[in-house]
N, C-alpha and C positions, 0 to 999 in steps of 0.2 A: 504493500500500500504506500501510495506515493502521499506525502505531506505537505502540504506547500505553507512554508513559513510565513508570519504576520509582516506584510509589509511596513518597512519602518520608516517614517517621516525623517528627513535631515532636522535637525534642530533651528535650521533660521527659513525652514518651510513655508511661506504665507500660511494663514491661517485660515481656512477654510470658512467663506461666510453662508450660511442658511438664508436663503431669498424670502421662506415664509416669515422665519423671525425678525428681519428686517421690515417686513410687510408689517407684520404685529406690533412691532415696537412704532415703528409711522403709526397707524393706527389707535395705540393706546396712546399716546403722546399730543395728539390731536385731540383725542377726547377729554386728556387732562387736562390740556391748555380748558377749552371749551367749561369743565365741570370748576376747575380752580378759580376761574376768573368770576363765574355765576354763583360757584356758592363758598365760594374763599376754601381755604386750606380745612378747616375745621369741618365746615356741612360738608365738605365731598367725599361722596360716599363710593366706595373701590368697586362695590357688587353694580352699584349703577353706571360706573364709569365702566366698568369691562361687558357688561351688558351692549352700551351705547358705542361700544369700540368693536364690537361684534366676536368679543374674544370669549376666555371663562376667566374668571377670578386668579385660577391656577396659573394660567399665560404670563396674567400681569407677574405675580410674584415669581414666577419663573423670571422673567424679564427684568425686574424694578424689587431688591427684595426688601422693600417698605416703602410705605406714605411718603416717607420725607424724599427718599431716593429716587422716587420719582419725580417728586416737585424740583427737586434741584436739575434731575435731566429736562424739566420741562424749560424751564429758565435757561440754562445751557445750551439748545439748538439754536437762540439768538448769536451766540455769540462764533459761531458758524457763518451766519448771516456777516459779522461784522466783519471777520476773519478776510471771509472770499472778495468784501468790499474792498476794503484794506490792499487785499495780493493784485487784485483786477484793476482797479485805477489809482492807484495813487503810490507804485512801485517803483512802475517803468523812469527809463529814461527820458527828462526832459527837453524840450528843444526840436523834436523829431517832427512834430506838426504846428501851428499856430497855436499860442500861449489861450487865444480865445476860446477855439475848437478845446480843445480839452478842457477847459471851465468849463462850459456847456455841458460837454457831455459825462464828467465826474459827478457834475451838478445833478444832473437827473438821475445818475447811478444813487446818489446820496439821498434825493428826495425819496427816492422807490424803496429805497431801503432802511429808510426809519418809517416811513409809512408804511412800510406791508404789514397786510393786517393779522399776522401773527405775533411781527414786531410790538405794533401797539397793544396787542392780548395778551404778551407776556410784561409788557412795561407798568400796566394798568395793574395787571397782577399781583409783582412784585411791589410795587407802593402800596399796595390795601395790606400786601403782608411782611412791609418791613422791619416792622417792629418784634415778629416773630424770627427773622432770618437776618438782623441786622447784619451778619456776616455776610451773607451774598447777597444781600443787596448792595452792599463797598463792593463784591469783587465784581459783581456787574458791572455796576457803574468804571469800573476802572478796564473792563478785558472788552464793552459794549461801546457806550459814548466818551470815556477817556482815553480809549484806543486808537476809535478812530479820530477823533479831535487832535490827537499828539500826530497821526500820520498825516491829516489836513495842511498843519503845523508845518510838520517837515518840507513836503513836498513844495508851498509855500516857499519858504524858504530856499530852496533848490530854484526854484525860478528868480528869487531875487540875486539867486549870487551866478547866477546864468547871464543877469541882465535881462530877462523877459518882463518881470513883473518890479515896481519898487514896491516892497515889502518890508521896511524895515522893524515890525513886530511883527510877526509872523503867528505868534498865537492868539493877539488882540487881532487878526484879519482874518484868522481858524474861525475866530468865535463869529465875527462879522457875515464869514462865507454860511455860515451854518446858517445863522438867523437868515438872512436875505433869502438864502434857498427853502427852507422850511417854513418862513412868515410865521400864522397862526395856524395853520395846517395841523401843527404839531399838536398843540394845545384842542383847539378843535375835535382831534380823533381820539384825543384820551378822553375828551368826556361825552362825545357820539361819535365810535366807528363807523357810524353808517354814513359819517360825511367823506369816507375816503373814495376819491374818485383819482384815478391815474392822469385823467387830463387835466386835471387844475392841479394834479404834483406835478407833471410835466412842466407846465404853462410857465407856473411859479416858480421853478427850479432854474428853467431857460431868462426866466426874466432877471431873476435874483444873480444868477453868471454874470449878463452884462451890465448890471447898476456894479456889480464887483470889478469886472474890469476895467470900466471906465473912471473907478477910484484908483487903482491901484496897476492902470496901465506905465510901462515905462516911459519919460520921456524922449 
């Protein structure tokens, strides 16, 4: 009788991912956002979230193994969001196309992406419970909007010592760029989500670019 021994993984093998568990975890992580922000940390109830995620109870704690541990991964996929903002416009090298053109179009990256309306489901969340998580609400705040405000910052910066932009505070014009492209948008969708609309983030992201570079064009 022939044997055939247990295939053995190398030790720095990728690690194998499960497409359902992936599936599941989107899934409950979506309902959580959804149940945490409707009935805060305390009323959400796990049997009704994994109900309305279309999983079993089991899934979740297979998945999340407690309450808190998922609330923390719920908060967490924002900062995903900011991550890929961060890598995607405000990395590259400057100088390659008109100093305009990429205000514009960072601008509307930036609008889209504090306003998508998961962004504002987990912001709205975390402030109703930061008094419970004081801790991660600091490190949101610092790995979410103080991330990307410090990479505004730089990049900024890079254009003033390019010669494209006069810039010379560069984090008093971070804060600038931010307000102009966000207006009341922001404020707005933390106390009615239903006012996000893509074409007045567009509109207002494009207009807020050029009031910015007609301060802060070189001469």
């Amino acid at each position: 009788m022939i044997v055939e021994s247990a295939r053995v993984e190398p030790p720095d093998a990728p690690r194998r991912v499960d497409p359902r568990q992936v599936r599941s975890r989107a899934l409950v992580l979506d309902a959580a956002t959804e149940h945490f922000v409707r009935h805060g940390y305390i009323g959400t109830n796990l049997d009704t979230l994994a109900a309305d995620a279309g999983v079993s109870k089991r899934t979740v704690y297979n998945l999340f193994r407690s309450k808190d541990e998922l609330f923390h991964a719920v908060i967490g996929r924002v900062t995903e969001i900011a991550e890929q903002f961060v890598s995607d416009h405000l990395q590259g090298e400057v100088g390659a196309r008109p100093v305009d053109v990429e205000l514009r179009e960072f601008a509307v990256a930036h609008g889209r992406a504090v306003l998508a309306p998961r962004v504002i489901a987990t912001r709205r969340l975390l402030i109703g419970e930061a008094e419970r998580f004081p801790q991660l609400a600091a490190d949101y705040y610092e790995r979410v909007p103080g991330r990307v405000m410090a990479a505004i910052a730089e990049r900024l910066a890079r254009y003033h010592s390019a010669g494209l932009l006069n810039v010379p505070h560069p984090d008093l014009a971070a804060d600038q760029f931010a307000f102009l492209v966000l207006g009341s948008g922001l404020d707005r969708a933390l106390f009615d989500p239903s006012s996000l609309n893509d074409a007045s983030t567009v509109a207002r992201a494009l207009a807020g670019a050029d009031a910015f570079y007609r301060a802060y064009r070189a001469n």
